[in-house]
C-alpha positions as CSV (number, residue, x, y, z in Angstrom):
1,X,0.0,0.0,0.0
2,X,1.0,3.4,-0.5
3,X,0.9,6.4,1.8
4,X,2.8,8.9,1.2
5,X,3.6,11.8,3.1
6,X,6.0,14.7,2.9
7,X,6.8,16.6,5.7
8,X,9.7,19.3,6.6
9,X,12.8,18.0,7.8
10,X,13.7,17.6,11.5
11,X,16.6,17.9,13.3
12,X,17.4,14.2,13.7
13,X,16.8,13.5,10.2
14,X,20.2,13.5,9.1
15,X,20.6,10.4,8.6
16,X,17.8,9.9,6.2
17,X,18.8,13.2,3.9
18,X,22.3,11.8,3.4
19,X,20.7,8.6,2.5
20,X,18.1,10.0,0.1
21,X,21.3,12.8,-1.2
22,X,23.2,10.1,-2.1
23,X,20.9,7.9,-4.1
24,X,19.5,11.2,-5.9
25,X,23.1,11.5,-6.7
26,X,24.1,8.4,-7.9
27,X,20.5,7.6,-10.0
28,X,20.4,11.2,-11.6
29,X,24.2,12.9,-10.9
30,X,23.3,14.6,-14.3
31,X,20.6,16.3,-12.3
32,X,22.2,18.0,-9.5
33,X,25.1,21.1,-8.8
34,X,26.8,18.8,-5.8
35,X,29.1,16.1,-7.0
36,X,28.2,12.1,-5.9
37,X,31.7,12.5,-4.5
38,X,31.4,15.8,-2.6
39,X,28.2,14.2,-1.0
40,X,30.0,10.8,0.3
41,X,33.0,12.5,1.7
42,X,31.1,15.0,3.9
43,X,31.3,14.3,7.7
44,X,27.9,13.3,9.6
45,X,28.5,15.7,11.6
46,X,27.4,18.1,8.4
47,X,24.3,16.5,7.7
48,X,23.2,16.8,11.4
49,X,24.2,20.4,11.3
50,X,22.6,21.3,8.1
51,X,19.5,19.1,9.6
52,X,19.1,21.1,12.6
53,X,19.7,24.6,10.6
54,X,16.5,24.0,8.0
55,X,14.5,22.3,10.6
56,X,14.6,25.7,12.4
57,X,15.4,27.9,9.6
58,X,12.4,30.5,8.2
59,X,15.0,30.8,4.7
60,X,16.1,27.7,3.6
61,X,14.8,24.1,4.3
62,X,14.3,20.3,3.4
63,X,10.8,18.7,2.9
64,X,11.4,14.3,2.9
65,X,8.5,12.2,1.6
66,X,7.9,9.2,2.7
67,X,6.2,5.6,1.9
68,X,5.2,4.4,5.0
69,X,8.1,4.8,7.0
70,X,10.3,4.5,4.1
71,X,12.0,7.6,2.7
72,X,11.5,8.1,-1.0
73,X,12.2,12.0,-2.5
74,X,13.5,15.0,-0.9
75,X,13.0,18.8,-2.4
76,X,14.8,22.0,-0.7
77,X,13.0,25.5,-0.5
78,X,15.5,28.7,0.4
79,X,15.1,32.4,-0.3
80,X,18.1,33.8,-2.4
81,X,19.9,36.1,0.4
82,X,21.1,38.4,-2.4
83,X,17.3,39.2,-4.5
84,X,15.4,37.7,-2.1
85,X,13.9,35.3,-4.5
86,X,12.4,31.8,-3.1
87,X,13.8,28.7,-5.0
88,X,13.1,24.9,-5.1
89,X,16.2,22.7,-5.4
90,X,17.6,19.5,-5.5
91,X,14.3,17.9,-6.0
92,X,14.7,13.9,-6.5
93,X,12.3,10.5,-6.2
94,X,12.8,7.2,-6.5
95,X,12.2,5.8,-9.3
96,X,9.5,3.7,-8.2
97,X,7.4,6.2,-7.3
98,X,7.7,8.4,-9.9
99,X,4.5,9.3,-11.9
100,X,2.3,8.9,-8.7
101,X,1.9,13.0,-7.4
102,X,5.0,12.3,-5.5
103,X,6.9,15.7,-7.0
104,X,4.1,17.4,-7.1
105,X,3.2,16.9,-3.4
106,X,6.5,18.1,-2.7
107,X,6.3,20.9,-4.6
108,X,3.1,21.8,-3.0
109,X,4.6,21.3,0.3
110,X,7.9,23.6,-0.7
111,X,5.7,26.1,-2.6
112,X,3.8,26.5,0.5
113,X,6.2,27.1,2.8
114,X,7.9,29.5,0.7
115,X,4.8,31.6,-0.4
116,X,3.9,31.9,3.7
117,X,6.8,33.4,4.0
118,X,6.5,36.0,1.6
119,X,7.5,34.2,-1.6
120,X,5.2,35.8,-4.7
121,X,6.8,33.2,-7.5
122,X,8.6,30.1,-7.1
123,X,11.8,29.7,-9.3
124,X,13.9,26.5,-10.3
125,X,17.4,26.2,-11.8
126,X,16.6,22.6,-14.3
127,X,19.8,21.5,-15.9
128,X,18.9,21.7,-19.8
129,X,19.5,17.7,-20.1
130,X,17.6,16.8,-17.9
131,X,14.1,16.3,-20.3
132,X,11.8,14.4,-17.9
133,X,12.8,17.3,-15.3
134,X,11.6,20.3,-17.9
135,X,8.3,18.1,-18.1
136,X,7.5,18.3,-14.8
137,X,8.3,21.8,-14.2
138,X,6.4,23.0,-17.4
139,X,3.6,20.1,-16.2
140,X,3.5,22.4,-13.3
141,X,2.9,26.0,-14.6
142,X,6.9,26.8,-14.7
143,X,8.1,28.8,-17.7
144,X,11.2,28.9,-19.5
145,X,13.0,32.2,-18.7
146,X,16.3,33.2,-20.7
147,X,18.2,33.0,-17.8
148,X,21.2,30.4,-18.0
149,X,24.3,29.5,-16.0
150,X,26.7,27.1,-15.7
151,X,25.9,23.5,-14.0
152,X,28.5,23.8,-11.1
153,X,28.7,20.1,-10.4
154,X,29.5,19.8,-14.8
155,X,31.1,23.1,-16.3
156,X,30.4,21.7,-19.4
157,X,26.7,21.6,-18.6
158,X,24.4,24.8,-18.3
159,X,21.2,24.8,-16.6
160,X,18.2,26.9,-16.9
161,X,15.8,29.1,-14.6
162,X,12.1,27.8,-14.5
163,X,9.4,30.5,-13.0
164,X,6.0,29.9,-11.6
165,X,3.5,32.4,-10.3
């Protein structure tokens, strides 16, 4: 049977965003600025940081879904300190539960949290290969803007920014 829920992070899920990071990046490292690499040699100890900062954080957190008790997609939400412009990122699910309103429960959640706090659009950085990304976004009411820049995880690879209302 499947449940799902998707709820903000909390402080002692640490463990279960390194997890989830780490299969994101290694089904879909295509996908993502952060390196499979960078992700495996970072301490605990910066996960459980990082965990404690969004679960108390009013500009940048994590929402986890979940099957049950099994963790299956992750989605962060921040406010850009510089414009003040609110951002999804690093959205990822499992592949068996894609196609099921997983993403888009997410993105709900995410959207939500971003818009009480003042957020009047949402914006997404999509790297340009990633097709099956662009359809979801688009699927979603996000446009296309002509704003580009470089995938930092692949200089070779650009990405672009999405915008929904």
């Amino acid at each position: 049977m499947r449940r799902i829920e998707v709820k903000k992070i909390e402080k002692d899920d640490f463990e279960i965003y390194k997890s989830l990071r780490i299969r994101a990046l290694t089904e879909a490292p295509y996908a993502f600025g952060e390196t499979l690499d960078n992700a495996r040699i970072k301490p605990i100890d910066w996960y459980r940081s990082e965990a404690i900062r969004w679960s108390k954080s009013e500009v940048s957190t994590v929402f986890l879904a979940f099957n049950q008790k099994t963790a299956i997609g992750l989605v962060g939400a921040f406010f850009e300190k510089e414009t003040n412009r609110s951002f999804i990122c690093s959205m990822w699910v499992d592949p068996e539960f894609r196609g099921i309103s997983v993403g888009n429960s997410m993105v709900a959640k995410a959207t939500n949290w971003l818009k009480e706090r003042g957020g009047t659009s949402v914006n997404a950085w999509v790297a340009e290969s990633n097709n099956s990304a662009i359809r979801f976004y688009k699927f979603l009411g996000f446009v296309a803007t002509n704003e580009k820049e470089v995938l930092p995880s692949n200089p070779e690879e650009s990405e672009m920014l999405f915008i929904c209302d």
